[in-house]
Every structure is written in structure tokens, then in C-alpha cells.
C-alpha positions in Angstrom: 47.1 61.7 -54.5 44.0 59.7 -54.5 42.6 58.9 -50.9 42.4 54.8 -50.7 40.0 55.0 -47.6 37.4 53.4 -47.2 34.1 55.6 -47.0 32.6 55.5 -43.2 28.6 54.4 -44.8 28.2 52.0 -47.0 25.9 52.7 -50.2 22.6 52.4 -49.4 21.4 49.2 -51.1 24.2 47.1 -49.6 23.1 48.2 -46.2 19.9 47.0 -47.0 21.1 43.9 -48.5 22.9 43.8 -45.0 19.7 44.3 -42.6 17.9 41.7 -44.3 20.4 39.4 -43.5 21.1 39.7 -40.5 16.9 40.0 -39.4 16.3 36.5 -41.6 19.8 35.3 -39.4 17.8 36.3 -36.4 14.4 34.9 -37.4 15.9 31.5 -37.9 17.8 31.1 -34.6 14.6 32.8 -32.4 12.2 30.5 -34.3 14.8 27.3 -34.0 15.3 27.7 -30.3 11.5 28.3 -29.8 10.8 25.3 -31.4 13.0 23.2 -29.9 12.0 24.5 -26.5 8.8 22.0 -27.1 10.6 19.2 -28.7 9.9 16.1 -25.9 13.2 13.7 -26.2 12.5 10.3 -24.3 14.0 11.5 -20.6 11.2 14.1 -20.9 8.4 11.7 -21.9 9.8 9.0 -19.3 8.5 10.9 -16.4 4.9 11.0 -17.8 5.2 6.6 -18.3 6.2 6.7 -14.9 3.6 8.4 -13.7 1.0 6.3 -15.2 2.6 3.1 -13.3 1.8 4.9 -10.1 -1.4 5.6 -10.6 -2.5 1.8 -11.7 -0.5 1.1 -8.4 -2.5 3.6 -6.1 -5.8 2.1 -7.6 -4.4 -1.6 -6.7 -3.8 0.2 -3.6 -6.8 2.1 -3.1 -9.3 -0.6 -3.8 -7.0 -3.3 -1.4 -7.6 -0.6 1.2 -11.7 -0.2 0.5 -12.1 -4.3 0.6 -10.8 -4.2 3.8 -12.6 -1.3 5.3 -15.8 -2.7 3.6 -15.5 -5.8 5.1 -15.5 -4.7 8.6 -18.2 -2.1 8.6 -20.6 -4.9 6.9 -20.2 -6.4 10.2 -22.2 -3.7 11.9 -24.9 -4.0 8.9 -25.6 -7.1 9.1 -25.9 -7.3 12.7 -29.0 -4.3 12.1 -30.6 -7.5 10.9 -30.9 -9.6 14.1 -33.8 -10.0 16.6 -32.5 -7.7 18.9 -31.0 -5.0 16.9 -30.3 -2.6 18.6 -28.1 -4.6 21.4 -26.2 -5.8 19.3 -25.2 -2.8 16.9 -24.6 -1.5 20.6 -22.3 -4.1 21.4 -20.2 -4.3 18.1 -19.8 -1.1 17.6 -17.9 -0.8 20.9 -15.9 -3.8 19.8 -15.1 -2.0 16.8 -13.7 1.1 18.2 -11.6 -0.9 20.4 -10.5 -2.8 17.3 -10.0 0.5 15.4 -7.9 1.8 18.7 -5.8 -0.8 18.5 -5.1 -1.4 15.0 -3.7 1.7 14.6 -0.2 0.6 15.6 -0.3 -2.3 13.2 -1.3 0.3 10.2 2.0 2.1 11.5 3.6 -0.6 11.3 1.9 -1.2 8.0 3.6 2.1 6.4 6.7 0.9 8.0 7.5 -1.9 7.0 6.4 -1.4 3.4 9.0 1.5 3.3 11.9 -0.8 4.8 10.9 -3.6 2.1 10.8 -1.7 -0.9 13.8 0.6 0.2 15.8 -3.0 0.9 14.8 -4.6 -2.0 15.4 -1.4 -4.6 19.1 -1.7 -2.9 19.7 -4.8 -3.5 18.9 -6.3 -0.1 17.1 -9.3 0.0 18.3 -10.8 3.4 18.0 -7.4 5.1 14.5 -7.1 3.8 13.7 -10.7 4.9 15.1 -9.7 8.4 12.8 -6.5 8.7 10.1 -8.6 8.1 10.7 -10.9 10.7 11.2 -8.6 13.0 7.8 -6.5 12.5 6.0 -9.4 12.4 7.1 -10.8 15.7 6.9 -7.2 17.3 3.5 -6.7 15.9 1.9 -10.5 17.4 3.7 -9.5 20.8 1.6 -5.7 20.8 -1.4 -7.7 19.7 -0.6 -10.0 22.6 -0.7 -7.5 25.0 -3.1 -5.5 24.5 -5.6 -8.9 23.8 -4.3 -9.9 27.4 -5.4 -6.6 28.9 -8.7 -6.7 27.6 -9.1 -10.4 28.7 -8.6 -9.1 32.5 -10.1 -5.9 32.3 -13.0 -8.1 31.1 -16.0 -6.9 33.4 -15.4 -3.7 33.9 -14.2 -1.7 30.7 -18.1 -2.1 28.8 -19.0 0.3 31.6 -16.8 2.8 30.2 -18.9 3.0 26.9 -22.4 2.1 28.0 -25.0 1.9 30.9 -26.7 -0.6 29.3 -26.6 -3.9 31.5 -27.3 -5.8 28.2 -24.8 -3.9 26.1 -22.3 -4.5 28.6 -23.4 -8.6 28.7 -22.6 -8.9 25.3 -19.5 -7.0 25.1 -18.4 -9.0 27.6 -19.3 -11.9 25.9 -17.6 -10.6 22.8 -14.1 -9.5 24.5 -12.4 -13.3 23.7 -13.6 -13.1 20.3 -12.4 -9.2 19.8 -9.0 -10.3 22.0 -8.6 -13.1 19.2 -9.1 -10.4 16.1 -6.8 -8.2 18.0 -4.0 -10.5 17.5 -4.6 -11.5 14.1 -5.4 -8.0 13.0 -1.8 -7.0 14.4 -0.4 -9.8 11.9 -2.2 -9.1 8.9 -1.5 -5.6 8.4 2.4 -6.1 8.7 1.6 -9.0 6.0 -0.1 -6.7 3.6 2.4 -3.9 4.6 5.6 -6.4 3.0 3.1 -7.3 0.1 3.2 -3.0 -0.8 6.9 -2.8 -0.3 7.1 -5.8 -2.9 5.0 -4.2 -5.5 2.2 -7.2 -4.6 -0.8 -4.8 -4.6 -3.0 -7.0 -7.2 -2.2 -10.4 -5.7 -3.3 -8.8 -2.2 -6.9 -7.1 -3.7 -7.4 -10.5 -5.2 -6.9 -12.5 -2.0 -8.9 -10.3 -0.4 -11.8 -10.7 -2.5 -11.7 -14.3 -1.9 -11.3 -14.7 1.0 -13.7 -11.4 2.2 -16.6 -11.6 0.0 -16.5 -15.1 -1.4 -15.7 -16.8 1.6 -16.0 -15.0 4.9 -19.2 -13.1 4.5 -21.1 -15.9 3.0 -19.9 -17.9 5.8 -20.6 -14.9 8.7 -24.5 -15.2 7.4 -25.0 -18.8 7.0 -23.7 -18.9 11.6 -25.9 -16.0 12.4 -28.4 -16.4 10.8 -28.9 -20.3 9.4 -27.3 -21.5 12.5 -29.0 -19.2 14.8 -25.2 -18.2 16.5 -26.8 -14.5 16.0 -23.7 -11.8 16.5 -21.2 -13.7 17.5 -22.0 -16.3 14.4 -22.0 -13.3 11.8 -17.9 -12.4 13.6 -16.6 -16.2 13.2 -17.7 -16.5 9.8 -15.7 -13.1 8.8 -13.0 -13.7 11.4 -12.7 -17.1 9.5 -11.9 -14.6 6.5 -9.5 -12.8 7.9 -7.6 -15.6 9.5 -7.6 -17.2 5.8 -6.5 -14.4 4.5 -3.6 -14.3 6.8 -2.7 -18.0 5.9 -2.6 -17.0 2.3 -0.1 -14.0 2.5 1.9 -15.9 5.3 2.5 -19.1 2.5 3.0 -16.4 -0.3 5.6 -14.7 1.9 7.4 -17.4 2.9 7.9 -19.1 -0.6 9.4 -15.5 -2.0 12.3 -16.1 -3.5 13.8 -12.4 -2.1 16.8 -13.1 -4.5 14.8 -12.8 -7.4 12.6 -9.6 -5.9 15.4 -7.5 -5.5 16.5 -8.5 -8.8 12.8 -7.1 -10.2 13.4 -3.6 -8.3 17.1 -3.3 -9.1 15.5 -3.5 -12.5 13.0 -1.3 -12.4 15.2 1.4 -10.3 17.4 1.3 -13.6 14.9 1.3 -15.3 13.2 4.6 -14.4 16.8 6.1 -14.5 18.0 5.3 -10.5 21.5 3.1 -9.5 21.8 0.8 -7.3 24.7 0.5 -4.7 25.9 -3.5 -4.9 26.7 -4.4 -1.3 28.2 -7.5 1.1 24.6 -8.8 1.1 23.3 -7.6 -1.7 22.1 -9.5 -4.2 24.5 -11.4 -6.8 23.2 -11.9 -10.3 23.9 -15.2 -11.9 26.4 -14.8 -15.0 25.3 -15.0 -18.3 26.2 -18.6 -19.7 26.6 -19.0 -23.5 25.1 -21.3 -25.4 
């Protein structure tokens, strides 16, 4: 009786037929999955857009930031040009640290508010976002307030504190109602510029300060101390004329901001870049589409 098994190996050339097959089977899926390990789709590539938004944002940012720090310390340069120097680069640099001192809470409030804004209006939240800003600006003017008010008593005797000078401390004292009036303002402003961040406003902000900075206050600061003959406190109206324009500008942009319409723009971009959006009682309502 014949034996119908089949033999246990194969002949030889069909197991080579075999292992060729199966090597080119495994060829093609290594090199396919290798390949498609570098194969962008558009979530990948989205990322790398988005990353090129925020940097054009931090330079808006970053130059905003320089204009203002710029404009201050010219103060102290241009006063290195007066008849008596060295009293008055004395004098303003004391006023300056005090004015650096106290500014520091307005930059905090600065970072905060422009957090609260731009998380408000990328929820949907225009009237809470108009309430925050209210809020830090009225908290910020009452600090500035203060803290002017204290200076204004302590009048006489805090120059002492930073110099032994009996002329340095004459024209601090001098000085102190004009650096308690800066204080103030310079407690306003950064909570203006601070809402102007949250709202993506970064251009319109280095603009107006270039305007009102460079083209306006500086020119002004050296036509009073030095045309005029004001000398120190001449050069700090004209900028402090800047800075209070500056202040008027951001005030009237702020107040005719249609907050609807801004949390509109960062719902939008939110989806946009992939986020959602949770619609609440005073979130924002989209008008219907009509058709024509």
C-alpha cells in the first residue's frame, strides 16, 4: 500500500521559492512603516504654524516692552545734559527706583490681568472679561493712590534715606509731587497694556507707544528743559505728557471694544488651533446665519 503522506521537507527549490517570499513580504512592510513613520499629515505640521504665530506675538511683545523701558531710562540721559549734572542724575535716579519699587505691583497686575482676559475671552466670556478689567483697574489707581499719598507726607524726610547730599535731597523733594503723579498713572497704564496682551492687541500697543514716546513725549521733554529752561523737571512733564497720552489712547480703545465680537475672534482661533470652547450663561451668543 502506497504511503499518501506528505514528506516532512519540502524540495529544496520550493523552500527557496518560499524564503524569498516571505524576506520581500518583510522588506515591504519594514520599509512601509519606516517610511510612513516620516510622513507629516496636517495635525503634525499645525503645531509648527502655531508656533510661528507665537513668536511674531513675542516680538510684538518684546519690542512693546523695550519702548517702554527705553523711554524711561532716556530720562536719566538726557538729564546728563543739564548745567548741573550731576544733581540731577542724583535726584532722578532716586525717583526712578522709587518708581521702579512701586511699579512692580502694577506689572503683577500686568501678568494678571492679561491671563484673566485672554482665559475669559478664549471661553467665551466677554462680560466676565469686561468685569476683571474693571476691577484691576480700579484696584490698581487705589495702590497708586496710596502709596503717591505716602510719599506726599513722607515728603522731607525719605531723600535722606538715599543721599546726604542737601541738594540731592532739595530736588528730590521738589520732584516727589511730580513722581506721586507718575505713580498713579504708571499703576493705570500697565493694567491698560496688560488687557491689550490678553486681547491679542500687541501691535496696536507698540504703535501707540511709539507715538506717543518718541514722537511726542520726548520731543516735547527737550523742547521744556532745555528751550524753556524748566531743566529736570521740564525734560519729566514733557515725557509724563507721553505717558498720560498714552494712557488716554488705550483707555478710548478699551472702552469702544466691542468684547462680543473679541470673544468671538478667540473662540475662533481656540478652534482653530484644535481647542473647544465651553458655551455658558454669559458667554457669548453668535448671531444666526440669515439667508439671502
Amino acid at each position: 500500500m502506497a504511503d499518501s503522506r506528505q514528506p516532512l521537507l519540502s524540495p529544496r527549490g520550493s523552500q527557496n521559492e518560499t524564503d524569498d517570499q516571505l524576506l520581500s513580504l518583510t522588506r515591504s512592510i519594514t520599509n512601509n512603516s519606516f517610511a510612513s513613520s516620516f510622513v507629516a499629515d496636517a495635525d503634525d505640521i499645525q503645531p509648527i504654524k502655531s508656533v510661528r504665530d507665537f513668536f511674531r506675538e513675542f516680538c510684538r511683545e518684546f519690542i512693546k516692552l523695550c519702548l517702554e523701558v527705553w523711554y524711561f531710562m532716556a530720562l536719566i540721559l538726557f538729564a546728563g545734559y543739564l548745567k548741573n549734572a550731576e544733581v540731577a542724575v542724583d535726584a532722578l535716579s532716586i525717583c526712578m527706583n522709587i518708581l521702579g519699587w512701586t511699579v512692580m505691583v502694577a506689572m503683577g497686575m500686568n501678568a494678571a490681568i492679561s491671563v484673566r482676559i485672554s482665559n475669559e475671552l478664549g471661553a467665551a466670556h466677554p462680560r466676565t472679561a469686561k468685569f476683571s478689567l474693571v476691577v484691576a483697574v480700579v484696584s490698581s489707581f487705589i495702590i497708586g493712590l496710596i502709596i503717591a499719598a505716602i510719599l506726599i507726607i513722607f515728603r522731607k524726610t525719605y531723600p535722606s534715606l538715599f543721599s546726604s547730599d542737601v541738594a540731592v535731597q532739595d530736588l528730590v523733594r521738589d520732584l516727589t509731587p511730580l513722581l506721586a503723579l507718575c505713580i498713579v498713572i504708571d499703576n493705570v497704564q500697565p493694567v491698560l497694556s496688560g488687557v491689550a496682551i490678553g486681547a491679542g492687541w500687541q501691535a496696536v500697543v507698540a504703535y501707540v507707544n511709539i507715538a506717543c514716546y518718541y514722537i511726542f513725549g520726548i520731543p516735547l521733554g527737550l523742547i521744556l528743559g532745555f528751550k524753556v529752561k524748566l531743566g529736570v523737571k521740564g525734560i519729566w512733564y514733557g515725557m509724563l505728557s507721553g505717558t498720560v497720552l498714552q494712557t488716554l489712547i488705550l483707555f478710548l480703545i478699551i472702552y469702544k471694544t466691542n468684547w462680543n465680537k473679541e470673544a468671538s475672534i478667540a473662540e475662533d482661533r481656540i478652534r482653530k488651533w484644535g481647542g473647544d470652547t465651553d458655551i455658558k450663561e454669559n458667554s457669548v451668543k453668535r448671531p444666526a446665519a440669515t439667508e439671502t
